[in-house]
Backbone as a printed PyTorch tensor [residue, N CA C, xyz], in Angstrom:
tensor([[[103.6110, 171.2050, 111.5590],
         [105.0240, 171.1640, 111.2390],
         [105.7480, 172.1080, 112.1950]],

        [[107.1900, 171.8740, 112.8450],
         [107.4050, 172.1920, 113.5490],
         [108.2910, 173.4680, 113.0760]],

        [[109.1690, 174.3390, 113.7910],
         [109.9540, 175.4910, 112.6010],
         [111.0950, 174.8290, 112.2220]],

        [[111.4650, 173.6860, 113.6220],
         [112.7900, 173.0020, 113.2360],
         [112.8170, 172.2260, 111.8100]],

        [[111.3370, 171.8640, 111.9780],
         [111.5360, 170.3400, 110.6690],
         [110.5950, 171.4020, 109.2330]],

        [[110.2700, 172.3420, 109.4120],
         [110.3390, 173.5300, 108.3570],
         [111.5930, 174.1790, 107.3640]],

        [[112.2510, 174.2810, 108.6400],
         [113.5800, 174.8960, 108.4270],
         [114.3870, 174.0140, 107.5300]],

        [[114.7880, 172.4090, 107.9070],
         [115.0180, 171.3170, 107.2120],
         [114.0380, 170.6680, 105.5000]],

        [[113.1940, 171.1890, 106.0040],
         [112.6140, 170.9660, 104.5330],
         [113.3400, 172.0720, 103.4020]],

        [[113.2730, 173.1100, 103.8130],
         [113.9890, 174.4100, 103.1510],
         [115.1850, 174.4190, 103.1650]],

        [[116.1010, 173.8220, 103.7790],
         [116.9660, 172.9600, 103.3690],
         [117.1900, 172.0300, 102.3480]],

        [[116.2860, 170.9220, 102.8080],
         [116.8090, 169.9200, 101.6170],
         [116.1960, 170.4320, 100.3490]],

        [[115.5060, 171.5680, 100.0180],
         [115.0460, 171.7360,  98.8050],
         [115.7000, 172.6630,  98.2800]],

        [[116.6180, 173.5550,  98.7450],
         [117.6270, 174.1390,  98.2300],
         [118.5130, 173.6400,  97.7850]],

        [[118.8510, 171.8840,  98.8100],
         [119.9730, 171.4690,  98.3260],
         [119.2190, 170.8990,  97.0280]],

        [[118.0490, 170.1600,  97.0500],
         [117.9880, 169.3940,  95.9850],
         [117.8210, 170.4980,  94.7370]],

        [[117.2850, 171.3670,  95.1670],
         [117.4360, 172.5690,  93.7090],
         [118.9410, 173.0270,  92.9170]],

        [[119.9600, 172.6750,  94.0220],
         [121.3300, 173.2910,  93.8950],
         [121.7770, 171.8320,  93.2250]],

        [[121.4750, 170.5910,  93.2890],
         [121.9290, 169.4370,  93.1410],
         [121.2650, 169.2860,  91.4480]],

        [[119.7360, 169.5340,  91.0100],
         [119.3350, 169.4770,  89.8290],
         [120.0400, 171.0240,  89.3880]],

        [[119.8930, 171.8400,  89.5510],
         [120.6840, 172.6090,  88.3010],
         [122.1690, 172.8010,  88.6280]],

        [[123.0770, 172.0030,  89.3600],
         [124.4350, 171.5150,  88.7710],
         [124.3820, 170.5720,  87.3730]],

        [[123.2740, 169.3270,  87.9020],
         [123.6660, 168.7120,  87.0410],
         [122.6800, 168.8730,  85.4860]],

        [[121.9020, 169.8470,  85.6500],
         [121.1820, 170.6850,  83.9260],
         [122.8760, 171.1660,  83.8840]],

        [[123.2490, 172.1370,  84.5450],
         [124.8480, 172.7720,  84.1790],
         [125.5640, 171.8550,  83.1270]],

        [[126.3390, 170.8040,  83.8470],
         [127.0770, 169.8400,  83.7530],
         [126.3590, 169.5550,  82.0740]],

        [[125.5530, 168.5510,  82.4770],
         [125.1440, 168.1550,  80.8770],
         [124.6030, 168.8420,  79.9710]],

        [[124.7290, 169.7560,  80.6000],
         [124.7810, 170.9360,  78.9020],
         [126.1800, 171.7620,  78.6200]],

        [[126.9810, 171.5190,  79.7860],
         [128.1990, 171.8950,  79.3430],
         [129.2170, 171.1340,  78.5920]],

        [[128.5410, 169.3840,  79.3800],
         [129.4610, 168.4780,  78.4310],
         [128.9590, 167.9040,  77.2330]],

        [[127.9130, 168.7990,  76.3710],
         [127.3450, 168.4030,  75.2320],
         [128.0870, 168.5190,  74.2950]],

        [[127.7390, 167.8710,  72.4880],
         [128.9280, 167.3990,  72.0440],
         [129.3550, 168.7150,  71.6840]],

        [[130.3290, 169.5490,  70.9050],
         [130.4230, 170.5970,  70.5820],
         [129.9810, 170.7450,  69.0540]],

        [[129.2810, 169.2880,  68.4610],
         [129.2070, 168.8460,  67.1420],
         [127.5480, 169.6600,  67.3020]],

        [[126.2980, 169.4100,  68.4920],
         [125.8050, 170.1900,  68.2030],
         [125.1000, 171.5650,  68.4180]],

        [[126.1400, 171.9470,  69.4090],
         [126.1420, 173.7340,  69.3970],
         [127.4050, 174.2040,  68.0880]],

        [[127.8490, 173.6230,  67.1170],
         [128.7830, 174.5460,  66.2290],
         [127.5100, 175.3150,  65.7350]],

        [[128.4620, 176.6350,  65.4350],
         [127.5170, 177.3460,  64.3690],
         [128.2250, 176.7130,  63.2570]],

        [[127.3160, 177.1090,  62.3160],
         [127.3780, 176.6670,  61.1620],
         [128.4000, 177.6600,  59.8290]],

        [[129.9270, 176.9940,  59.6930],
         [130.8480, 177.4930,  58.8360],
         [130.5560, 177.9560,  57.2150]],

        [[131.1100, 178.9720,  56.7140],
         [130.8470, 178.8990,  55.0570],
         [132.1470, 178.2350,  54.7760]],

        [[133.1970, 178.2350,  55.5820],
         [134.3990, 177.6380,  54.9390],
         [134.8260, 178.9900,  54.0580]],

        [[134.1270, 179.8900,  54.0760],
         [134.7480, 181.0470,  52.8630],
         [135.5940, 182.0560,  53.7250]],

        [[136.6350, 182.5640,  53.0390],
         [137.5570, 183.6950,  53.7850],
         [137.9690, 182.7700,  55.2160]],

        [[138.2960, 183.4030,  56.3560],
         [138.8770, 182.8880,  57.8570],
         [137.5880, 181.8570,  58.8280]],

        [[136.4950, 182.0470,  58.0110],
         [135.1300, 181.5340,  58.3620],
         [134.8970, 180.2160,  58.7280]],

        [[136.2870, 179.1550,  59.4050],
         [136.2460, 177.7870,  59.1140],
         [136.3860, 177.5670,  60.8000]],

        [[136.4780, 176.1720,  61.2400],
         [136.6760, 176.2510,  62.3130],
         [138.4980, 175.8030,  62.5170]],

        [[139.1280, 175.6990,  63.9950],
         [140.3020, 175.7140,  63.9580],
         [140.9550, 174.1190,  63.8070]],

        [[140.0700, 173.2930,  63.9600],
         [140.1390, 171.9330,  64.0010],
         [139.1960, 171.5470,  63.2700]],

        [[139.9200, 170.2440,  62.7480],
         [138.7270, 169.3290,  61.5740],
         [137.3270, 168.9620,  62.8190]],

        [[136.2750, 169.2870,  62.4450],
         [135.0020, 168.5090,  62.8440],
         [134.5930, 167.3400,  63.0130]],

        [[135.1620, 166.3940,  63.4400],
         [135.1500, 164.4770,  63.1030],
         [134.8010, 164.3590,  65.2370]],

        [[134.3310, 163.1470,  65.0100],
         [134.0700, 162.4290,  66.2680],
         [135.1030, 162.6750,  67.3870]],

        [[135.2880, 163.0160,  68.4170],
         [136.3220, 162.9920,  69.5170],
         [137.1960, 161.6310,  68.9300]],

        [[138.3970, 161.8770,  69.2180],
         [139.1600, 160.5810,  68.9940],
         [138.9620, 159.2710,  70.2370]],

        [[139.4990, 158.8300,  70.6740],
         [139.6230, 157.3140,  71.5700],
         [140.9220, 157.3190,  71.6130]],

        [[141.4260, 157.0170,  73.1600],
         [142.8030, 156.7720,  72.6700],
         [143.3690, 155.5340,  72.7970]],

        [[144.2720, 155.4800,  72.3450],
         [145.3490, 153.8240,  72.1440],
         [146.7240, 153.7460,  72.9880]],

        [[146.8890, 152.8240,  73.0460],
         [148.5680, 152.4840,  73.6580],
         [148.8300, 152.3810,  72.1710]],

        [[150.6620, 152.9070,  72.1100],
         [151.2860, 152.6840,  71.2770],
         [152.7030, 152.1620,  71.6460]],

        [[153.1040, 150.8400,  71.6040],
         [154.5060, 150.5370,  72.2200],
         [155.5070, 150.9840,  71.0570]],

        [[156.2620, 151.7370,  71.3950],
         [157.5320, 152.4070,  70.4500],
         [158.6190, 151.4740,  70.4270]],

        [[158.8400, 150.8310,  69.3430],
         [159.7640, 150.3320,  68.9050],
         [160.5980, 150.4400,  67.6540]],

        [[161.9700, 149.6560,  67.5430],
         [162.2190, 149.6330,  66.2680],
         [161.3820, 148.6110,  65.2860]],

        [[161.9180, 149.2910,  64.0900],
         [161.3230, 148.2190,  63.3000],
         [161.9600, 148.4090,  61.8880]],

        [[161.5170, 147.0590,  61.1710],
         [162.1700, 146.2540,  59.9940],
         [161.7380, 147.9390,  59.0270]],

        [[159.7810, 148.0780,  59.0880],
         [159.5310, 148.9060,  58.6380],
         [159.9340, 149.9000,  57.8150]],

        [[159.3800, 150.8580,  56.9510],
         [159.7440, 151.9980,  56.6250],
         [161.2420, 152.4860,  56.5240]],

        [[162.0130, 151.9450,  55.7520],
         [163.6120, 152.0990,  55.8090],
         [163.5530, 152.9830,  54.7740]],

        [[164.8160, 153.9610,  54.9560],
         [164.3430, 155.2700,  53.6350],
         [165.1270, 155.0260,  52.6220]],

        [[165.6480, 154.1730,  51.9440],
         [166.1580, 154.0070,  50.7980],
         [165.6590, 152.5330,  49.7720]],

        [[164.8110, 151.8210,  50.7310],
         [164.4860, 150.5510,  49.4610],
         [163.3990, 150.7640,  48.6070]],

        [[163.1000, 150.3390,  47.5960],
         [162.0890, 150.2670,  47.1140],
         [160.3700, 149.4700,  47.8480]],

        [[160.4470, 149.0620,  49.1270],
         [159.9070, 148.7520,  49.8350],
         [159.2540, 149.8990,  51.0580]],

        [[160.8380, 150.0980,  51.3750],
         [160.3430, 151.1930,  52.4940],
         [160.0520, 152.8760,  52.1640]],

        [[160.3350, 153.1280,  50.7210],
         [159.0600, 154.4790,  50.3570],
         [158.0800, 153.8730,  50.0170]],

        [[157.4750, 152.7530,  49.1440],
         [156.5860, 152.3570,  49.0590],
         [155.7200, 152.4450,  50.7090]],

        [[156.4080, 152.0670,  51.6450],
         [155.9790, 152.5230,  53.0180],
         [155.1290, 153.6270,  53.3090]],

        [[156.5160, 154.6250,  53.0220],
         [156.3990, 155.8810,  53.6020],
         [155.1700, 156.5240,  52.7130]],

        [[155.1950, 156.4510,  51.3070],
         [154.0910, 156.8000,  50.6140],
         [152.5170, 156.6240,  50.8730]],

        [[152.2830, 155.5330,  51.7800],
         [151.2480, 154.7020,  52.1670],
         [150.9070, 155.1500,  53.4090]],

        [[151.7550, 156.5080,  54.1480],
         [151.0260, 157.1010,  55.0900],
         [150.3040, 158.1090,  55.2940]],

        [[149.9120, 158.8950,  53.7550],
         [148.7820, 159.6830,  53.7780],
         [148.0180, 158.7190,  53.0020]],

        [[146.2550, 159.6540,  53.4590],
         [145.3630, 158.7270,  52.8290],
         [145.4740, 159.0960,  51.2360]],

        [[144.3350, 158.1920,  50.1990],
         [144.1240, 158.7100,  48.9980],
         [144.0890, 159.8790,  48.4630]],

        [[143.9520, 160.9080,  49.4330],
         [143.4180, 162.3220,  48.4740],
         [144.8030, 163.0320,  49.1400]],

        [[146.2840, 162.6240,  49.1610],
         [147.1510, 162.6500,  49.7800],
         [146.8810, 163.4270,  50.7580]],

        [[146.5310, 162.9840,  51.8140],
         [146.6450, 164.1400,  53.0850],
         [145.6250, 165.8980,  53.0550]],

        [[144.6150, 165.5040,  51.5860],
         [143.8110, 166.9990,  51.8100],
         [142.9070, 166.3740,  52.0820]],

        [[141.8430, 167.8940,  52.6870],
         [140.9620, 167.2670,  53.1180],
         [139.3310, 168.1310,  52.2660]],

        [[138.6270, 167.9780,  51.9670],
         [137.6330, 168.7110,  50.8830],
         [136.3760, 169.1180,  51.8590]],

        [[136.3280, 170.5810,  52.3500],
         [135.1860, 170.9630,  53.2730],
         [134.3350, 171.9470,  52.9140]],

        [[133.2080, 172.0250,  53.7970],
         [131.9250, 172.9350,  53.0920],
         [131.3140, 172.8720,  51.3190]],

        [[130.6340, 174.0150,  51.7780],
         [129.7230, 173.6750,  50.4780],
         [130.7920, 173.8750,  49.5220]],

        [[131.5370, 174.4880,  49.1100],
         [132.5130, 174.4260,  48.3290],
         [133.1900, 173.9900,  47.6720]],

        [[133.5930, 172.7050,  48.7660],
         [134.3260, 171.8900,  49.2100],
         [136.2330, 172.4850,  49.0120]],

        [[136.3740, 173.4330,  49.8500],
         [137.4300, 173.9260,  50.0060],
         [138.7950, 173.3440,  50.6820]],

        [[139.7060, 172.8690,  50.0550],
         [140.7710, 172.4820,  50.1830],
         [141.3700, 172.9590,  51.4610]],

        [[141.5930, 171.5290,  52.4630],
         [142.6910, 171.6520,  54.0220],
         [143.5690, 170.7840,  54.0720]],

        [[144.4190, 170.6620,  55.0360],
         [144.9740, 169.7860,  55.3940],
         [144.8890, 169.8230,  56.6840]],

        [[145.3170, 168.6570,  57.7670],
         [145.8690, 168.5360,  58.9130],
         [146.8910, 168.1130,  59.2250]],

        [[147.3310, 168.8510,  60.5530],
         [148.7770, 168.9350,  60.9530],
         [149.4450, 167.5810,  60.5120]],

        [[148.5320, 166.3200,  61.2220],
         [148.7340, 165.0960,  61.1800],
         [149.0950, 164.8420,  59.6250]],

        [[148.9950, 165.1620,  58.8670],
         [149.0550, 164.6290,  57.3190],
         [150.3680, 165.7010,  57.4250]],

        [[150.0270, 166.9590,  57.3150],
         [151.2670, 167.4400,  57.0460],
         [152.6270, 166.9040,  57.5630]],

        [[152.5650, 166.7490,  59.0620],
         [154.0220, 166.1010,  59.2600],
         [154.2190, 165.1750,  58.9280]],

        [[153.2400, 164.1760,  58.1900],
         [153.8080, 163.1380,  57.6590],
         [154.4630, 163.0260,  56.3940]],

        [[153.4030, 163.8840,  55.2750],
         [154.5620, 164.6310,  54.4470],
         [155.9090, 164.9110,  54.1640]],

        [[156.1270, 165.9630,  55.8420],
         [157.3670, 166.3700,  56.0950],
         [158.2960, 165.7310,  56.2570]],

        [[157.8550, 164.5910,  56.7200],
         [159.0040, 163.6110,  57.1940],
         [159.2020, 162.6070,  56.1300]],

        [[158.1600, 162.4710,  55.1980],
         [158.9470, 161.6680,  53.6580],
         [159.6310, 162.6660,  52.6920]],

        [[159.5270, 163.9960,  52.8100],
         [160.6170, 165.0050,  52.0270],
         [161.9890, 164.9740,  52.8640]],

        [[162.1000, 164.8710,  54.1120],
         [163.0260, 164.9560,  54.8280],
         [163.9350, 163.8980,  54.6620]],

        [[162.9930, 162.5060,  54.5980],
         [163.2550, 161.3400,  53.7990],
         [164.1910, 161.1350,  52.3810]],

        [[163.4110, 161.7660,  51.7160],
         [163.9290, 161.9820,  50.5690],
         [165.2610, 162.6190,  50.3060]],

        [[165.0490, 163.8280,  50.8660],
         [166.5850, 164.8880,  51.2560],
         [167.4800, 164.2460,  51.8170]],

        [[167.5240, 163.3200,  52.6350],
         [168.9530, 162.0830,  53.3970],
         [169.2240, 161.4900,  52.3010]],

        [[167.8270, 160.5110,  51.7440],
         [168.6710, 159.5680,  50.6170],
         [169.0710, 160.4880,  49.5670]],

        [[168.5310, 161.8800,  49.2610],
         [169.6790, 162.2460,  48.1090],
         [171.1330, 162.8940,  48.6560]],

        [[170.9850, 163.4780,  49.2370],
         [172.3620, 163.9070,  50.4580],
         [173.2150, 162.4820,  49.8450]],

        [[172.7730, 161.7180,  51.0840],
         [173.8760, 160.3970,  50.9320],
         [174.2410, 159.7100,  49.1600]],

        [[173.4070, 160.1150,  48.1930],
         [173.7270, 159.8020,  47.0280],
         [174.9720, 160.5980,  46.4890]],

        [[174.8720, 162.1010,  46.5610],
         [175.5720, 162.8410,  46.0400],
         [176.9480, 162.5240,  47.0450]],

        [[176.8530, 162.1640,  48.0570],
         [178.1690, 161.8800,  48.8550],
         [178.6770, 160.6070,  47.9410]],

        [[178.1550, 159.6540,  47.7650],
         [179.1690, 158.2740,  47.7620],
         [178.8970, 158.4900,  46.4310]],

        [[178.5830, 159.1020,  45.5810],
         [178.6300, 159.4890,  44.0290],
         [180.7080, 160.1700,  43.8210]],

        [[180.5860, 160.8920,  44.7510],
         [181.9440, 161.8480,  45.2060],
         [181.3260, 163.1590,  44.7080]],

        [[180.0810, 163.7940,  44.5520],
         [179.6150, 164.6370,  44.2490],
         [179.4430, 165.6630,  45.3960]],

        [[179.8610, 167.1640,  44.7200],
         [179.6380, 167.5650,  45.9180],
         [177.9680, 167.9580,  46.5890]],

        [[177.9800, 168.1020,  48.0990],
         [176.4620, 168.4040,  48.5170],
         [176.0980, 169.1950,  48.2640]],

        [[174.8550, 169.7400,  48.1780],
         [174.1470, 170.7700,  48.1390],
         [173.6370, 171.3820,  49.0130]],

        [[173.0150, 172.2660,  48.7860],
         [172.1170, 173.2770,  49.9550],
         [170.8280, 172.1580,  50.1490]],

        [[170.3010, 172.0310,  51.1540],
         [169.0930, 171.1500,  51.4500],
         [168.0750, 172.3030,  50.6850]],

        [[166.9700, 171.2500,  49.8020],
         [166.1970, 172.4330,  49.7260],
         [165.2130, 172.7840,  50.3580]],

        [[164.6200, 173.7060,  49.8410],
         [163.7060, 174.9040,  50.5050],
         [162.7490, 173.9690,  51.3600]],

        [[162.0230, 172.6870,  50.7350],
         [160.3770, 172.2250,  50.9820],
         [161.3080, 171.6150,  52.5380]],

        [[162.5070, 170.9280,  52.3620],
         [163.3280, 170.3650,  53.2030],
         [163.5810, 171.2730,  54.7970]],

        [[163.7540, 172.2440,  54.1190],
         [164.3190, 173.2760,  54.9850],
         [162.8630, 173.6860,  56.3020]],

        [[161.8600, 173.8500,  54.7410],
         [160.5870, 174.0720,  55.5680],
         [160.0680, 173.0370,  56.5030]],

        [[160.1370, 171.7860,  56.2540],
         [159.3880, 170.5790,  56.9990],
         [160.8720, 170.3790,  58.2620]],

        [[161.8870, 170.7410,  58.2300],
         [162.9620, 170.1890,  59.1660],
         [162.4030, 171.4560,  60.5620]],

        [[161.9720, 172.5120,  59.7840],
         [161.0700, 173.9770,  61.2960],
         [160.0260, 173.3310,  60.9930]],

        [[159.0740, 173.1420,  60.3390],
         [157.7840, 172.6750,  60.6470],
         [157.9910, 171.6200,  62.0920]],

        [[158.2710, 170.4540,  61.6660],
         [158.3220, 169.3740,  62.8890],
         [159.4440, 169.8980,  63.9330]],

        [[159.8910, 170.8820,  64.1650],
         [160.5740, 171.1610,  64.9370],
         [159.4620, 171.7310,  65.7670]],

        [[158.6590, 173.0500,  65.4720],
         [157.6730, 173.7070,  65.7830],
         [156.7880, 173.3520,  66.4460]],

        [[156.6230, 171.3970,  65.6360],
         [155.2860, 171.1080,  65.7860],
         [155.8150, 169.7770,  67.5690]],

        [[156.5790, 169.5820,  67.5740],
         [157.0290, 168.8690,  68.5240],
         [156.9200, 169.6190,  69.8060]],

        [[157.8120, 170.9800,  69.9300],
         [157.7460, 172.0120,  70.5450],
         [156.1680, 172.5810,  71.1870]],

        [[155.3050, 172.8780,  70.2920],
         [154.0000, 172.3980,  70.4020],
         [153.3820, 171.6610,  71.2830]],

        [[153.5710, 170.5910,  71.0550],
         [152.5980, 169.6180,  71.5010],
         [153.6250, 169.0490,  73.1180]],

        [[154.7900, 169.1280,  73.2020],
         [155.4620, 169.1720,  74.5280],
         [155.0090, 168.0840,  75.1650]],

        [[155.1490, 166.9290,  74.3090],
         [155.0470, 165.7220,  75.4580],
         [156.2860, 165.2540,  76.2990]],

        [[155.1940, 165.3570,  77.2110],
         [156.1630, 165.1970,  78.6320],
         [156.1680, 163.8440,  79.4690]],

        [[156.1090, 162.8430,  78.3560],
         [156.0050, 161.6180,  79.0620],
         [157.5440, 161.2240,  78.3650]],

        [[157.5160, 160.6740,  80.0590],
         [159.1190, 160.1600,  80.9940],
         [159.4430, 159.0080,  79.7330]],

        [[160.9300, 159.0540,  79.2550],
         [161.7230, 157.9940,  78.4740],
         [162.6340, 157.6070,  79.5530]],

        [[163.4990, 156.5390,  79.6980],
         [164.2440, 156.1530,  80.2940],
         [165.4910, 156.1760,  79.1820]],

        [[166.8320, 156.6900,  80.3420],
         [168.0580, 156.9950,  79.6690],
         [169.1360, 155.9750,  79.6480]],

        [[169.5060, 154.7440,  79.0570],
         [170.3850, 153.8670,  78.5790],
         [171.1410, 154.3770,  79.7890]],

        [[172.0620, 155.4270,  79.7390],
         [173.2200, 155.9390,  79.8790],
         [173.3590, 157.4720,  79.7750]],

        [[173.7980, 158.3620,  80.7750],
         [173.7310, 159.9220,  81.4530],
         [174.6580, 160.5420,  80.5210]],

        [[176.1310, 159.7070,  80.4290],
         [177.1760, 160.3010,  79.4420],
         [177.0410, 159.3700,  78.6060]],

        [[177.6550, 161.0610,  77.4800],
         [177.9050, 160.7640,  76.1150],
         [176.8230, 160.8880,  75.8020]],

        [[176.1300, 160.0200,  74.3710],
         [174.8630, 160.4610,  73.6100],
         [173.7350, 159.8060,  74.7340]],

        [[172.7840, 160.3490,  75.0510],
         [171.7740, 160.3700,  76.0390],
         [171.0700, 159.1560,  74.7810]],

        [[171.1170, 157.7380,  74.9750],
         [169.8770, 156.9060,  74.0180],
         [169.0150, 156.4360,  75.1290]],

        [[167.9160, 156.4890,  74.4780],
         [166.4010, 156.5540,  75.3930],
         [166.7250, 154.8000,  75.1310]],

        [[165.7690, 154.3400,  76.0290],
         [165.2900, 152.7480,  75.9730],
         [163.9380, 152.6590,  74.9650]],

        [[163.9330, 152.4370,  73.7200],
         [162.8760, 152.3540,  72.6840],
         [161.2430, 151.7730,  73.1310]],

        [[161.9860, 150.8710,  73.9130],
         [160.6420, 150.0340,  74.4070],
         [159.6270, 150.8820,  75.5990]],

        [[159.1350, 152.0830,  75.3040],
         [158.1360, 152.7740,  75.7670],
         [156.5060, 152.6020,  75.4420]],

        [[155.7350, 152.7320,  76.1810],
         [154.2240, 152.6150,  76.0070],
         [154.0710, 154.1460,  76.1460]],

        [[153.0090, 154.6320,  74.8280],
         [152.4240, 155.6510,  74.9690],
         [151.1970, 155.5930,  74.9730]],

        [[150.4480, 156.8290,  75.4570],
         [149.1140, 157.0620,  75.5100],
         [148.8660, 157.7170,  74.1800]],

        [[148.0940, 157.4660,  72.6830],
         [148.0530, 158.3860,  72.1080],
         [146.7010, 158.4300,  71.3610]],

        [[146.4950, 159.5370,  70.4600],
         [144.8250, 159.6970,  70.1380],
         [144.5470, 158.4790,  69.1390]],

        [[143.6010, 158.0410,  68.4950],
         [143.7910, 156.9110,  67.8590],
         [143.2010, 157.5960,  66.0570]],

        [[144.5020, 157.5510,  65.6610],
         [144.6600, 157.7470,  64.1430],
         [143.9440, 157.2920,  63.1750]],

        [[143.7840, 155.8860,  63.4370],
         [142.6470, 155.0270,  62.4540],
         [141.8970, 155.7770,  62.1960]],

        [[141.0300, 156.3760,  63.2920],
         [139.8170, 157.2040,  63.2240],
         [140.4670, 158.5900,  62.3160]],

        [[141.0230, 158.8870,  62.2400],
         [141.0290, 160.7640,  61.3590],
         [141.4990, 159.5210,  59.8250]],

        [[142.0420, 158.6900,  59.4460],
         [142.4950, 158.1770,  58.4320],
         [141.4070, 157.2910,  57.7730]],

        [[140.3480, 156.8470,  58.7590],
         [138.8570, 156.5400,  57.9990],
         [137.5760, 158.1430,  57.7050]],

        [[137.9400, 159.1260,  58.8310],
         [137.0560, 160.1150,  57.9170],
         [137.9840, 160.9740,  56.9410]],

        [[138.9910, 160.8990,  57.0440],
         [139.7960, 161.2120,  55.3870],
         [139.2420, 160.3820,  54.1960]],

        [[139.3270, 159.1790,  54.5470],
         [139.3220, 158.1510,  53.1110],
         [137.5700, 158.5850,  52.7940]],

        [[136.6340, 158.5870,  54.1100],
         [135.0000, 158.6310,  53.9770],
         [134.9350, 160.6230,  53.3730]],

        [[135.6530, 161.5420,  54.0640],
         [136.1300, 162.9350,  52.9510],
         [136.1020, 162.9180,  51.2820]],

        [[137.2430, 162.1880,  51.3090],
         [137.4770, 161.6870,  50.2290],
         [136.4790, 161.3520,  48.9420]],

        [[136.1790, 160.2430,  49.3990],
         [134.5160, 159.6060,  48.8430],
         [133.9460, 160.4520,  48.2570]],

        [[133.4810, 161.4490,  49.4750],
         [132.3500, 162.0070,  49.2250],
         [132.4520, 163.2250,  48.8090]],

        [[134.0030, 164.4890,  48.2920],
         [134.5600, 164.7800,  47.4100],
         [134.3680, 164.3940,  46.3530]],

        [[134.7080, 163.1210,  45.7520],
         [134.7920, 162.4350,  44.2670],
         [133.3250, 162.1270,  43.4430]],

        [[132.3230, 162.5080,  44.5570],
         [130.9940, 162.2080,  44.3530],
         [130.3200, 163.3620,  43.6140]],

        [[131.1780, 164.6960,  44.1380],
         [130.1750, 165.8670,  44.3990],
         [131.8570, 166.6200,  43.3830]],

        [[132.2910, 166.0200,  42.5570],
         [133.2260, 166.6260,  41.4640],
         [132.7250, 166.2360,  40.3460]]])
């Protein structure tokens, strides 16, 4: 063997050594995080910061209007009611089974009290009654989703009707978003298995 084609062997075996433990690196870095968790009591601050469920998938969602969810018929709270799961929006964890919620349930919540607070507003108006102070749960969910929007800072581009006067977006947008089904089937499968172990 020559020193030149020595030298090249010691080469490519550095590279190939540098090439296998990138990729040991890599796939143990992109392992699931489901199984390196340590293991929670759920007792005192001891929980984790996010529900534990499968990575989501995401979906297109085209934003439109709709007939949908109108806040005053007997149809469209029947709606709005129908957007937390069965165990309204909690969720039952650890051995305990200690009472959560997620954000996702909560703002949905928020936005059928907020619901609620317009159609009584507008009652006490065309009653000739005078208004009231919005209340408190109202008050709380109108900063909650303020907070929670602020938050999450999506920054995908709407298109503007028109510059002056009221800025109205064009409704007909495609979004990228996580896919919900999935947290609203391990709620209902939560759920279950809560009612099992009560």
């Amino acid at each position: 063997m020559t020193p030149n084609s020595s030298s090249r062997l010691i080469l490519w075996s550095i590279f190939t050594l540098i090439i296998l433990l990138g990729t040991v690196a890599l796939s143990y870095g992109n392992q699931s995080k489901y199984s390196q968790r340590k293991p929670y009591t759920y007792r005192g601050s001891d929980y984790p910061q996010t529900w534990e469920i499968p990575p989501l998938d995401t979906v297109k969602l085209s934003m439109e209007n709709s007939v949908h969810y109108d806040i005053d018929t007997p149809l469209g709270i029947a709606e709005w009611n129908s957007t937390l799961p069965k165990s309204g929006g909690m969720l039952y964890l650890g051995p305990d089974r200690r009472p959560f919620s997620i954000s996702m349930f909560h703002q949905l919540r928020c936005l059928d009290i907020i619901r609620a607070e317009v159609v009584q507003q507008a009652k006490l108006k065309e009653s000739g009654q005078k208004n009231r102070s919005a209340s408190i749960l109202a008050v709380h969910c109108m900063n909650y989703m303020r907070q929670m929007v602020m938050c999450r800072a999506n920054t995908r581009l709407e298109s503007v009707r028109r510059s002056a006067g009221p800025h109205v977006t064009v409704p007909y947008v495609t979004h990228t978003c996580r896919d919900w089904s999935s947290v609203y089937e391990a709620a209902e499968k939560n759920w279950e298995e809560y009612l099992t172990t009560m």
